[in-house]
C-alpha positions in Angstrom: 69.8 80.9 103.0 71.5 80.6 106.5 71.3 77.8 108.9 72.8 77.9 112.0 72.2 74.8 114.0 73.3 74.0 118.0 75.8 76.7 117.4 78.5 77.1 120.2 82.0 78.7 120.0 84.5 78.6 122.9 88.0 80.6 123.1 91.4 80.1 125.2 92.3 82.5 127.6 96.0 83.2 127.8 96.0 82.1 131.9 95.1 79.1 133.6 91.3 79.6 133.8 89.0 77.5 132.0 88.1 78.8 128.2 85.5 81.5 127.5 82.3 80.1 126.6 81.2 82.8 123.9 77.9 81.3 122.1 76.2 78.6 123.6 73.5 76.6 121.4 72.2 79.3 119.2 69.6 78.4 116.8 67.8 80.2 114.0 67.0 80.4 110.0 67.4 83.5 107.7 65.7 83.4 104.4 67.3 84.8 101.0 66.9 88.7 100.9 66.1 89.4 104.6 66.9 92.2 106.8 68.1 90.7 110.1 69.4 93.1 112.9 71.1 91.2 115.8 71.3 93.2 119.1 72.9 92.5 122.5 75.0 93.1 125.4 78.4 93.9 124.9 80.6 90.7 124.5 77.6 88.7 124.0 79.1 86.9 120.9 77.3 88.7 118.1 81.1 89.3 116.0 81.7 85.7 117.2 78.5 85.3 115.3 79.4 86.6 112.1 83.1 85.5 112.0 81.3 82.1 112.3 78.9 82.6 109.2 81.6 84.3 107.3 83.9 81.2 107.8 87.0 83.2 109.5 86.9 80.7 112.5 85.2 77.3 113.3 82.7 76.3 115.7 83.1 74.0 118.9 80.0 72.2 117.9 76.9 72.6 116.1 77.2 74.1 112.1 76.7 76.5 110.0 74.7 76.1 106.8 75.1 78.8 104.1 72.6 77.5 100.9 72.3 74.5 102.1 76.5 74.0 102.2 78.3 74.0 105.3 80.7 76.3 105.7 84.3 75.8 105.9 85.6 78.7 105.6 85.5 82.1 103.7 83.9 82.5 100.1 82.8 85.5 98.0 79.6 84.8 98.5 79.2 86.3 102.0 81.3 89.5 103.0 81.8 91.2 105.8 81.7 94.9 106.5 83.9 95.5 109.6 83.3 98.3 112.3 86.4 100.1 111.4 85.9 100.1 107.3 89.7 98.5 106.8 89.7 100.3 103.8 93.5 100.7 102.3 94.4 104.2 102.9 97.6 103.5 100.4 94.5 103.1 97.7 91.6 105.5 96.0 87.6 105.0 96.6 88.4 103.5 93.2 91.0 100.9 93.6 89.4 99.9 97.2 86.3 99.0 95.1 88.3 97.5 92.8 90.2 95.4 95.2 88.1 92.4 95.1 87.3 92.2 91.4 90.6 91.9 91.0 90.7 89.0 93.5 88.3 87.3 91.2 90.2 88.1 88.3 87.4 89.7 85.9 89.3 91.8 83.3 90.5 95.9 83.5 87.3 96.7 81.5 84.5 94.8 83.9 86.4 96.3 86.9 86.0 100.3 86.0 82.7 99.2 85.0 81.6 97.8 87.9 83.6 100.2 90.6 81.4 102.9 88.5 78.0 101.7 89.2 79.2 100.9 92.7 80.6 105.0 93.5 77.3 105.8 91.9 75.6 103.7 93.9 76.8 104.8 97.1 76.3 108.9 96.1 80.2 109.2 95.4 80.8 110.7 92.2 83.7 113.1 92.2 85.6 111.4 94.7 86.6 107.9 92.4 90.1 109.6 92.8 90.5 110.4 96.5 92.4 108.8 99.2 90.6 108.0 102.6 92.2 110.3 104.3 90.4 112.9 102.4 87.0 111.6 102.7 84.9 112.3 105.7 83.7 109.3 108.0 80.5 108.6 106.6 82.0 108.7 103.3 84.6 106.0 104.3 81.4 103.8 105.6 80.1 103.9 102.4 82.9 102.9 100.6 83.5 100.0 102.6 79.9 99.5 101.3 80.6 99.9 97.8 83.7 97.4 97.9 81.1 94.8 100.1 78.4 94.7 97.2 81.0 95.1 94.5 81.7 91.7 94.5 77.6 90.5 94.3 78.3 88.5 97.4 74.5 86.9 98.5 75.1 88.3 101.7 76.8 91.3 103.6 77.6 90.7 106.7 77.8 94.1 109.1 79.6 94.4 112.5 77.9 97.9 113.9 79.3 99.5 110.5 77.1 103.1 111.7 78.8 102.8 114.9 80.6 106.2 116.5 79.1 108.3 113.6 77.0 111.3 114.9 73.4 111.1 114.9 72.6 113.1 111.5 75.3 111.4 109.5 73.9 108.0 111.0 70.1 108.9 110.2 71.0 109.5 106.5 73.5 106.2 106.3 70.4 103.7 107.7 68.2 105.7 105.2 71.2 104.4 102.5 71.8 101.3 103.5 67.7 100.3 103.4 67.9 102.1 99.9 70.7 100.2 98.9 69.1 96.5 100.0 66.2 97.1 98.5 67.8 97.8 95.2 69.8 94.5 95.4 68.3 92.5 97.5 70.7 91.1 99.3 70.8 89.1 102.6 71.6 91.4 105.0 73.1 90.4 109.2 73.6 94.0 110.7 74.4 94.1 114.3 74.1 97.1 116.3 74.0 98.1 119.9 71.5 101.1 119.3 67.9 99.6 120.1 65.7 102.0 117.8 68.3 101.6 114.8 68.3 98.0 115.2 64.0 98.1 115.2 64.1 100.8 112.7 66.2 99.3 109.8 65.0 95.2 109.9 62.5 92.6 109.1 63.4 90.6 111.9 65.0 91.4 115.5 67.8 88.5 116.7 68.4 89.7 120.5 71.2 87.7 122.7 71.7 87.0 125.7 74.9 87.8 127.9 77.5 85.7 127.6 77.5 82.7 127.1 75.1 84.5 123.8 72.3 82.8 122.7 69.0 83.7 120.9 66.5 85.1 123.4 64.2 85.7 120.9 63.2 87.7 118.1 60.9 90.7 117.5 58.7 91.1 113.9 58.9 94.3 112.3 56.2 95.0 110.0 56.9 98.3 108.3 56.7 98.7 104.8 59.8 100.2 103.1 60.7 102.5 102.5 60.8 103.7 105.9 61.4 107.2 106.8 63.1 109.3 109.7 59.3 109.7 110.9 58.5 106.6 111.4 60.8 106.4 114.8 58.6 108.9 116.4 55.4 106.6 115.9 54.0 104.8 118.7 54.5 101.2 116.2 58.3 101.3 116.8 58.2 102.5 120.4 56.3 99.8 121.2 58.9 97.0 119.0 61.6 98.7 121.0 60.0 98.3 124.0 59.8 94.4 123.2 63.3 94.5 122.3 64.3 96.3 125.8 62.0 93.6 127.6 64.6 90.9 126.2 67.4 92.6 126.8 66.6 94.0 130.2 68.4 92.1 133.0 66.6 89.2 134.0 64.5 88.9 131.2 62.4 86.0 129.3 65.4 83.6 128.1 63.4 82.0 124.8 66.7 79.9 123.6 
């Protein structure tokens, strides 16, 4: 589904010193309904990565291939699901669902329909009518969720969407969010600083470099799903994360 070929990205500096190199000649393949976690140092490039496969900003050289089409620029076939949420506090759990059907101009009727499935989908029934500002954090996360898949994008795109939650609220979010893929089957690109969630929730491990970030190389894991809490206790993913740490680790095996 994604191709991303000789991939590099720099960006101006606002002084006199030469540009900031922020991906350097990254390579790899994802196939249709994969789990991909991507994992790195900070300010390795992995946004840069996704703003790049999302089409909000254009390479340097190299491409990006999303079905075989290069991409040129945003689509509603690959979302993103930002840090932060962004959802509009000015709207309900409803009408931030509801935003992008609208966009795509499918009628009152579809909309209610859909935005149903979607709060039922994400465990929020009761709360179709609140504001954001009456909704705990992990209930914001998963209504920036809800919107994301609302839209039946191919793929959702996550920038450390679990990140700053504490680790109970996280546990049961990764436990949704696995739940949630393996109902639809989407292509999934979830970075994440946290070694053991990035191990715990994919297929495939993408770990970068520093910058200039590049593919270092890339750690199988076979779990079946559904996975449970327990598994991170067992000496399986101890030993992926430790593979994951050895690529990470300063002065580790460069594989790009």
């Amino acid at each position: 589904m994604i191709s991303v070929e000789n991939l590099s990205k720099l960006f101006e500096t606002h002084s006199k010193r030469d540009p900031v190199e922020a991906l350097r000649v990254v390579n790899f393949r994802v196939k249709r309904g994969e789990f991909i976690s991507i994992i790195g140092p900070s300010g390795c490039g992995k946004t840069t990565l996704l703003n790049l496969i999302a089409g909000f900003i254009r390479p340097e050289q190299g491409s990006v291939r999303f079905n075989g089409v290069p991409v040129s620029g945003p689509g509603p076939d690959r979302i993103m699901v930002f840090q932060e949420g962004n959802l509009f506090e000015w709207k309900t759990v409803r009408s931030n669902i509801e935003f992008g059907l609208k966009a795509k101009n499918l009628n009152i009727k579809k909309q209610k329909k859909i935005s149903a499935e979607m709060v039922r989908l994400v465990g929020l029934n009761g709360f179709e009518d609140s504001y954001p500002s009456q909704l705990s954090t992990g209930m914001k996360k998963r209504v920036a969720l809800a919107r994301a898949l609302a839209v039946d994008p191919d793929c959702v795109l996550m920038d450390e969407p679990l990140a700053g939650l504490d680790q109970m609220i996280k546990e049961r979010l990764q436990l949704e969010i696995m739940h949630l893929w393996k109902l639809t089957r989407k292509t999934i690109l979830f970075v994440t600083h946290d070694i053991e969630e990035a191990v715990f929730m994919a297929q495939r491990v993408f770990v970068m470099s520093p910058v200039p970030g590049k593919i270092r190389g890339k750690v199988e894991v076979d779990i079946a799903y559904p996975r449970k809490i327990e598994v991170k206790a067992g000496r399986y993913l101890e030993e992926r994360k430790r593979e994951v740490w050895e690529l990470l680790r300063p002065g580790g095996p460069d594989y790009a």
